[in-house]
VMD Tcl script that builds the backbone (N, CA, C; Angstrom):
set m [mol new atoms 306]
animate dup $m
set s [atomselect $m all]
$s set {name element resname resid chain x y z} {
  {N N UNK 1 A 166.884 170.992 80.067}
  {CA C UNK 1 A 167.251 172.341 79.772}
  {C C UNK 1 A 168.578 172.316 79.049}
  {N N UNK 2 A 168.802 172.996 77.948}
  {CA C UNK 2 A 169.636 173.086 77.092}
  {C C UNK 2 A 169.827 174.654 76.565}
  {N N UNK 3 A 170.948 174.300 75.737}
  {CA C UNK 3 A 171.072 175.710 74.665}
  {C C UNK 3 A 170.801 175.311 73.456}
  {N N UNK 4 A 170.105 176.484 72.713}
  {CA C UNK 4 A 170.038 175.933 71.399}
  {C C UNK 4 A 171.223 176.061 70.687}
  {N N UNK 5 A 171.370 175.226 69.653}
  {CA C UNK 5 A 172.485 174.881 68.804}
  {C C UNK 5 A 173.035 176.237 67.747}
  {N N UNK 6 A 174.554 176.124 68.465}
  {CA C UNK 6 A 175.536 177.375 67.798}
  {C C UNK 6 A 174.931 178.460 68.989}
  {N N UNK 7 A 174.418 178.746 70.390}
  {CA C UNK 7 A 174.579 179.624 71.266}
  {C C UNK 7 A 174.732 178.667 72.382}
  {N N UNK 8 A 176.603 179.179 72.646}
  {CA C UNK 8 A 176.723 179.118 73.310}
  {C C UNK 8 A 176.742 179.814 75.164}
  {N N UNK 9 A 175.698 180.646 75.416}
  {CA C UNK 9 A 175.566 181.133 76.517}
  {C C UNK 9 A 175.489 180.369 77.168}
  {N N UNK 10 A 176.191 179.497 77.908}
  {CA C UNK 10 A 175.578 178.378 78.901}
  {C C UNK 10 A 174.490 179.383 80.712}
  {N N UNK 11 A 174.937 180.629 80.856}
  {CA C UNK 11 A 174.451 180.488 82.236}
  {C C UNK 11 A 172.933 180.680 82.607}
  {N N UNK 12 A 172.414 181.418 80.807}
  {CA C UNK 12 A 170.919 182.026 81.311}
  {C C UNK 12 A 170.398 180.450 81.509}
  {N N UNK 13 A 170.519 179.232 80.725}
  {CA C UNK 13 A 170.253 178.546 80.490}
  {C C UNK 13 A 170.667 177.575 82.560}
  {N N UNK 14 A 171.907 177.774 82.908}
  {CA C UNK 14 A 171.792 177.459 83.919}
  {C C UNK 14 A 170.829 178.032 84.961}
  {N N UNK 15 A 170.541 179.236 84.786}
  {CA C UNK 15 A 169.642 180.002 85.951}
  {C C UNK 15 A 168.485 179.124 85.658}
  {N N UNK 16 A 167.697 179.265 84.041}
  {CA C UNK 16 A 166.278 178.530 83.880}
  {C C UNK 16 A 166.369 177.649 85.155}
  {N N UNK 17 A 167.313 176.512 85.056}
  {CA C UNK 17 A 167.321 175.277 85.267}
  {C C UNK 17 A 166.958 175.665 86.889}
  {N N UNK 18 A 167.600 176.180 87.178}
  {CA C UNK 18 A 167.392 176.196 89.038}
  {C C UNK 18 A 165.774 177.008 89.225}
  {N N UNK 19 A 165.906 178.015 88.117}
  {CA C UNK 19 A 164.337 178.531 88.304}
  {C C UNK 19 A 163.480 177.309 87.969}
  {N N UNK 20 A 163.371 176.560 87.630}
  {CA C UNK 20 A 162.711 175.186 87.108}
  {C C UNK 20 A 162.521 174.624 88.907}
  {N N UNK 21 A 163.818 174.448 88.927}
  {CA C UNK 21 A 163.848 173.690 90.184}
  {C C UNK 21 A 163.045 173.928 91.383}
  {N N UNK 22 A 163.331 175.513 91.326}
  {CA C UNK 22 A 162.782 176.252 92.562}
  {C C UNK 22 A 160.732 175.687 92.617}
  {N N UNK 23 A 160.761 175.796 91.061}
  {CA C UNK 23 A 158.809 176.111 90.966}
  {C C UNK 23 A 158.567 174.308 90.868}
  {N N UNK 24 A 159.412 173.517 91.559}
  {CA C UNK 24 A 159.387 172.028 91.417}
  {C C UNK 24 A 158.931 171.099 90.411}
  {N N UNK 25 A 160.093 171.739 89.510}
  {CA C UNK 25 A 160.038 170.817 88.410}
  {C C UNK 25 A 161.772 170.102 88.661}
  {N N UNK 26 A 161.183 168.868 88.189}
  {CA C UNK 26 A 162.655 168.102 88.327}
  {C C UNK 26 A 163.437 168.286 86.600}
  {N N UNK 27 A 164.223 168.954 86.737}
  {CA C UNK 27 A 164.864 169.466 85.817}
  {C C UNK 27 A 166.496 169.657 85.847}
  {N N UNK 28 A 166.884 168.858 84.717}
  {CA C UNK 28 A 168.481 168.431 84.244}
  {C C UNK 28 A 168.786 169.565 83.447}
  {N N UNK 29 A 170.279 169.835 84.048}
  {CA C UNK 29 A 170.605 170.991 83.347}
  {C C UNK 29 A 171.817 170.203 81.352}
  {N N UNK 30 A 171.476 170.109 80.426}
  {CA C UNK 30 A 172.186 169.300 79.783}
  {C C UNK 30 A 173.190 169.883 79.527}
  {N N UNK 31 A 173.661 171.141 79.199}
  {CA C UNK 31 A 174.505 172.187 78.316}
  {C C UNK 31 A 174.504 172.966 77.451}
  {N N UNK 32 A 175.476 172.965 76.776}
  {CA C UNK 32 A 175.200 173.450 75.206}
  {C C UNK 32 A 176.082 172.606 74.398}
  {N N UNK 33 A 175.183 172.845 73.330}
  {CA C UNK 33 A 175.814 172.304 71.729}
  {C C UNK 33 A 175.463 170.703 72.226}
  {N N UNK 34 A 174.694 170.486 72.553}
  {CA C UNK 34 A 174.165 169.069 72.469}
  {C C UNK 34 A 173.779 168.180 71.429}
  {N N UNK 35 A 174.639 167.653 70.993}
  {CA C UNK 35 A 174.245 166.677 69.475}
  {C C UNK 35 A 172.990 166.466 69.755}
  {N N UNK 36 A 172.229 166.532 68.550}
  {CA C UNK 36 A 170.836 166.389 68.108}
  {C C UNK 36 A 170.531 164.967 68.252}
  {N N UNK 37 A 171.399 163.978 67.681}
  {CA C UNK 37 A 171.377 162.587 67.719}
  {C C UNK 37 A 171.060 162.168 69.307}
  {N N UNK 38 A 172.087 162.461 69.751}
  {CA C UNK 38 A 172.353 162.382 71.524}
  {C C UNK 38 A 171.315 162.348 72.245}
  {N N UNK 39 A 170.530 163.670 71.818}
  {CA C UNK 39 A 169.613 164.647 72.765}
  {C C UNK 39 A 168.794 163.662 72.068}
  {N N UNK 40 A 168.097 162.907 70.902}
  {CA C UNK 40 A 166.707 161.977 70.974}
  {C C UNK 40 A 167.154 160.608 71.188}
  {N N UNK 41 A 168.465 160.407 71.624}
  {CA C UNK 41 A 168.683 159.158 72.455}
  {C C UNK 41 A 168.189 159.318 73.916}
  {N N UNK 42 A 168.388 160.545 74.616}
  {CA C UNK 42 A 168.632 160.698 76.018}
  {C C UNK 42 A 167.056 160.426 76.190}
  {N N UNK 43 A 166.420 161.590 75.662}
  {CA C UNK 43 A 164.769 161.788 75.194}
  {C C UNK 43 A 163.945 160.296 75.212}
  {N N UNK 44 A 164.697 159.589 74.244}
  {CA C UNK 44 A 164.077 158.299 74.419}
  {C C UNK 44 A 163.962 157.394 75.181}
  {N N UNK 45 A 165.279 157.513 75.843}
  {CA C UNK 45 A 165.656 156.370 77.168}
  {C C UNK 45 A 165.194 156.935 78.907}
  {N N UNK 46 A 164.869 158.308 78.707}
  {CA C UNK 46 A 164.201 158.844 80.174}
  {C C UNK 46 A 162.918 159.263 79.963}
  {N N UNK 47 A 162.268 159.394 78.693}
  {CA C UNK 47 A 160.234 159.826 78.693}
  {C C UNK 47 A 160.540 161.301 79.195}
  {N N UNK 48 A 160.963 162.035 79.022}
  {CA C UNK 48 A 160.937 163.400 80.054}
  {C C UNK 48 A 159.441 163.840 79.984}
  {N N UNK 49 A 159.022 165.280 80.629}
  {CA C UNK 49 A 157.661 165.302 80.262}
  {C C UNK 49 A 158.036 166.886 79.593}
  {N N UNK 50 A 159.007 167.635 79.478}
  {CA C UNK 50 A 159.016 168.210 78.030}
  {C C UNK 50 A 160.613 168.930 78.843}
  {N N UNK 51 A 160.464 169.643 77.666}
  {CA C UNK 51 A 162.131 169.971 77.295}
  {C C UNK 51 A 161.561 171.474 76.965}
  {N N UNK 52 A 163.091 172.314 77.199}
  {CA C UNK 52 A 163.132 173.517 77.440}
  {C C UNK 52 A 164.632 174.370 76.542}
  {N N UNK 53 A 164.223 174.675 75.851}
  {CA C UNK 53 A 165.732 175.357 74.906}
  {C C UNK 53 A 165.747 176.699 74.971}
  {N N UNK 54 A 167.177 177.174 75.739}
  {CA C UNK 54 A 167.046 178.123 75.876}
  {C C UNK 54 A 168.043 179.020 74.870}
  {N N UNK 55 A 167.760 180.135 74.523}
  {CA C UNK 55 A 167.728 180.950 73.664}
  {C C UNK 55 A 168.627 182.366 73.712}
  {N N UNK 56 A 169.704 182.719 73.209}
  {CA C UNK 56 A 169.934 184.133 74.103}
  {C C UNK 56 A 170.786 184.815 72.501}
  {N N UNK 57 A 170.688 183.894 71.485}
  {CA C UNK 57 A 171.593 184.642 70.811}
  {C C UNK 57 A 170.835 184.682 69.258}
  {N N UNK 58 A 170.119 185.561 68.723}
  {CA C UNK 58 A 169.271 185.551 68.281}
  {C C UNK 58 A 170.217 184.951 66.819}
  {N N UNK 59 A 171.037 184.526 66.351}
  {CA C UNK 59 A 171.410 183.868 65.076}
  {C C UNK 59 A 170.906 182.302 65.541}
  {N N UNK 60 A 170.806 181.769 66.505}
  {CA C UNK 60 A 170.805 180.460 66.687}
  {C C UNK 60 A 169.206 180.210 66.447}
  {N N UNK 61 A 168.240 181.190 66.122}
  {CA C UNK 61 A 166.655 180.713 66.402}
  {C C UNK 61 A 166.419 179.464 65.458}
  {N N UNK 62 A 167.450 179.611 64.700}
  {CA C UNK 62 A 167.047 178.456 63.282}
  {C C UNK 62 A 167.063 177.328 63.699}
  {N N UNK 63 A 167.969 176.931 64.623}
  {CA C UNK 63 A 168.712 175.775 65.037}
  {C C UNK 63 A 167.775 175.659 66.438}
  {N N UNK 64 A 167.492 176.619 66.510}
  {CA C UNK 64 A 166.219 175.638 68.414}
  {C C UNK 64 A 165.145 175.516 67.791}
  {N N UNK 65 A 164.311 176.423 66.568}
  {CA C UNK 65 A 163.459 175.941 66.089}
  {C C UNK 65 A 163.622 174.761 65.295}
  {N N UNK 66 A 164.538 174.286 64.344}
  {CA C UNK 66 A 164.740 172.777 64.033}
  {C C UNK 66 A 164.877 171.859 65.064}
  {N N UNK 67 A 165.616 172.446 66.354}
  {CA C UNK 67 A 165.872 170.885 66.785}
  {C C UNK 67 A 165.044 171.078 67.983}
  {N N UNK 68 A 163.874 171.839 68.278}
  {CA C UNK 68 A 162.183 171.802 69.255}
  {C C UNK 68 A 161.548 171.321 68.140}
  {N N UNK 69 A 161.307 171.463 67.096}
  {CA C UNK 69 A 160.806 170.760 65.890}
  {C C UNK 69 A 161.398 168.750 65.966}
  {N N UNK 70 A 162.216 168.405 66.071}
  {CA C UNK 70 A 163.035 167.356 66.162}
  {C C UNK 70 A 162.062 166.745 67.736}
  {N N UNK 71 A 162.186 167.250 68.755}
  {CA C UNK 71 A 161.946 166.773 69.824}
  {C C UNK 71 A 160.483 166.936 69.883}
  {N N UNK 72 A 159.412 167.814 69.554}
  {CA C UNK 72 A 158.107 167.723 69.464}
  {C C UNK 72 A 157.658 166.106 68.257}
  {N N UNK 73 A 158.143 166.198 67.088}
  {CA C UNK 73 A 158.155 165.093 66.405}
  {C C UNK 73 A 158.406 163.932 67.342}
  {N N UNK 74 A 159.070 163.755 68.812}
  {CA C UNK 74 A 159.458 162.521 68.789}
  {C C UNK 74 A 158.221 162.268 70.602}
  {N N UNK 75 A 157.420 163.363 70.265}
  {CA C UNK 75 A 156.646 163.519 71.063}
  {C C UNK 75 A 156.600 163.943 72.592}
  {N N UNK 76 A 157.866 164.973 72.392}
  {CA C UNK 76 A 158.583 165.618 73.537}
  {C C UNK 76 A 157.702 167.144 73.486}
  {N N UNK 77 A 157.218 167.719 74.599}
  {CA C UNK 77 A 156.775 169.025 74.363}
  {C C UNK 77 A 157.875 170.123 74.524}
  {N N UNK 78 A 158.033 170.981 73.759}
  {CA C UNK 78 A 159.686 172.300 73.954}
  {C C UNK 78 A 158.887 173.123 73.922}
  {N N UNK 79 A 159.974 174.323 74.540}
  {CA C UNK 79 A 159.656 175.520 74.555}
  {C C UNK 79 A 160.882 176.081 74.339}
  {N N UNK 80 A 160.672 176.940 73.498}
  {CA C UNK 80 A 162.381 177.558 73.028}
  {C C UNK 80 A 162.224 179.391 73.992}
  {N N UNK 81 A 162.900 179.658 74.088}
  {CA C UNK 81 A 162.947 181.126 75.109}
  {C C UNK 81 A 163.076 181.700 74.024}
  {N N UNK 82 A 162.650 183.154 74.360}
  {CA C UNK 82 A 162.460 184.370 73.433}
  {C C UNK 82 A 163.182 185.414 74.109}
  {N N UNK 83 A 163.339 186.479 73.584}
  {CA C UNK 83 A 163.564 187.566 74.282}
  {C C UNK 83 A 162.115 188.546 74.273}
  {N N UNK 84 A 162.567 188.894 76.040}
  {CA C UNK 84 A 161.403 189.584 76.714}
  {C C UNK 84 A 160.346 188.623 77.311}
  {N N UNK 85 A 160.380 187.343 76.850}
  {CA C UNK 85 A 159.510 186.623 77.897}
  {C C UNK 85 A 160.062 186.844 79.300}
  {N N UNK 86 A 159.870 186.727 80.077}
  {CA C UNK 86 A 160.148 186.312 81.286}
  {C C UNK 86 A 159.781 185.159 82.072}
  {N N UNK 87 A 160.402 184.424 82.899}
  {CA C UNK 87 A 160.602 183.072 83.472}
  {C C UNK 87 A 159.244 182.545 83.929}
  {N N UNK 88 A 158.382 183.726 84.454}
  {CA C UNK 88 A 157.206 183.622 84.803}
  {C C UNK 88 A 156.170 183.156 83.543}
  {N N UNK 89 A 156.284 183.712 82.506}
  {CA C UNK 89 A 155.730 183.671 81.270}
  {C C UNK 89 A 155.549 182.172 80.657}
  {N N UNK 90 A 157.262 181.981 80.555}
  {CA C UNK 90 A 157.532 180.515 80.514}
  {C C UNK 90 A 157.450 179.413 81.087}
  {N N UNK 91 A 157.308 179.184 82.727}
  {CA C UNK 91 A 156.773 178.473 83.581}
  {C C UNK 91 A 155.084 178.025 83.049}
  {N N UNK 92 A 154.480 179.651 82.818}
  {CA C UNK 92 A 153.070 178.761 82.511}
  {C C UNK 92 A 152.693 178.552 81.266}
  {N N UNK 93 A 153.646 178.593 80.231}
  {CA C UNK 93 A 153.127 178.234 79.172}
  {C C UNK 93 A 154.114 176.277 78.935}
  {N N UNK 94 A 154.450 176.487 79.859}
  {CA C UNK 94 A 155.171 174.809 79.907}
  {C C UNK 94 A 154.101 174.243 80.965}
  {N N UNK 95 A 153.392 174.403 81.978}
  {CA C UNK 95 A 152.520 174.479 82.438}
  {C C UNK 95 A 151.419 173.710 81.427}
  {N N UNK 96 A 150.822 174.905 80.416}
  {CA C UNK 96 A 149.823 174.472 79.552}
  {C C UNK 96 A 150.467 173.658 78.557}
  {N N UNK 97 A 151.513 173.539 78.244}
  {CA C UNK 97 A 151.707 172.246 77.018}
  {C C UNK 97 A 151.738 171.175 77.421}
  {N N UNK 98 A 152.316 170.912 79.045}
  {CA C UNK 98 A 152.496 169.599 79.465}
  {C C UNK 98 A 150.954 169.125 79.861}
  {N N UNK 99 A 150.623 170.329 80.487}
  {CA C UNK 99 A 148.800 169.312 81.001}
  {C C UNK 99 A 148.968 169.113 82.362}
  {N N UNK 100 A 150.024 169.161 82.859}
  {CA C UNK 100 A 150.039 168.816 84.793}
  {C C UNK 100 A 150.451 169.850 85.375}
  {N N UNK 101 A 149.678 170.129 86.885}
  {CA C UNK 101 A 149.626 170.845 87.327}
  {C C UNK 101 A 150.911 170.328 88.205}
  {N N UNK 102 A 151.808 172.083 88.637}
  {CA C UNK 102 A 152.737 171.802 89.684}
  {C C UNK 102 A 152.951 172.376 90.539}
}
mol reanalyze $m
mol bondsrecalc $m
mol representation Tube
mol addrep $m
């Protein structure tokens, strides 16, 4: 769980993370402004089973859609947050990209 790049909101992005937690997913909270480089080192050296960018400042969509674009390429599944989804929404559509039930 991250922010996408140039929004810095760090807390909705902290709540995801514990809402993650709660519905037992093992889930790292990373920050924000996470070098792109960084983030497909980390990606590479732990297999995650997908990644989650969260979203709150609608100038940044460019930058979570390039760099969920970046991490799907490296065969990571993302989900970038929208406004008006809700957590519930997003749980099962990470749900259906990953393929495992939790």
């Amino acid at each position: 769980m991250l922010t996408a790049p140039g929004d810095n909101h760090g807390l909705p992005s902290v709540m995801a993370t514990i809402a993650l937690r709660r519905a037992r997913w093992r889930a790292e909270h990373l920050g924000i402004d996470v070098p792109e480089a960084d983030l497909l080192l980390l990606v590479d050296s732990i297999g995650p089973d997908a990644a989650v960018i969260s979203l709150t400042y609608p100038a940044a969509r460019r930058g979570a859609r390039r760099l969920a674009r970046a991490l799907e390429g490296v065969g990571v599944p993302t989900l970038v947050g929208r406004p008006g989804a809700t957590l519930a929404d997003l749980l099962d559509e990470l749900r259906e990209r990953t393929a495992k039930p939790r």
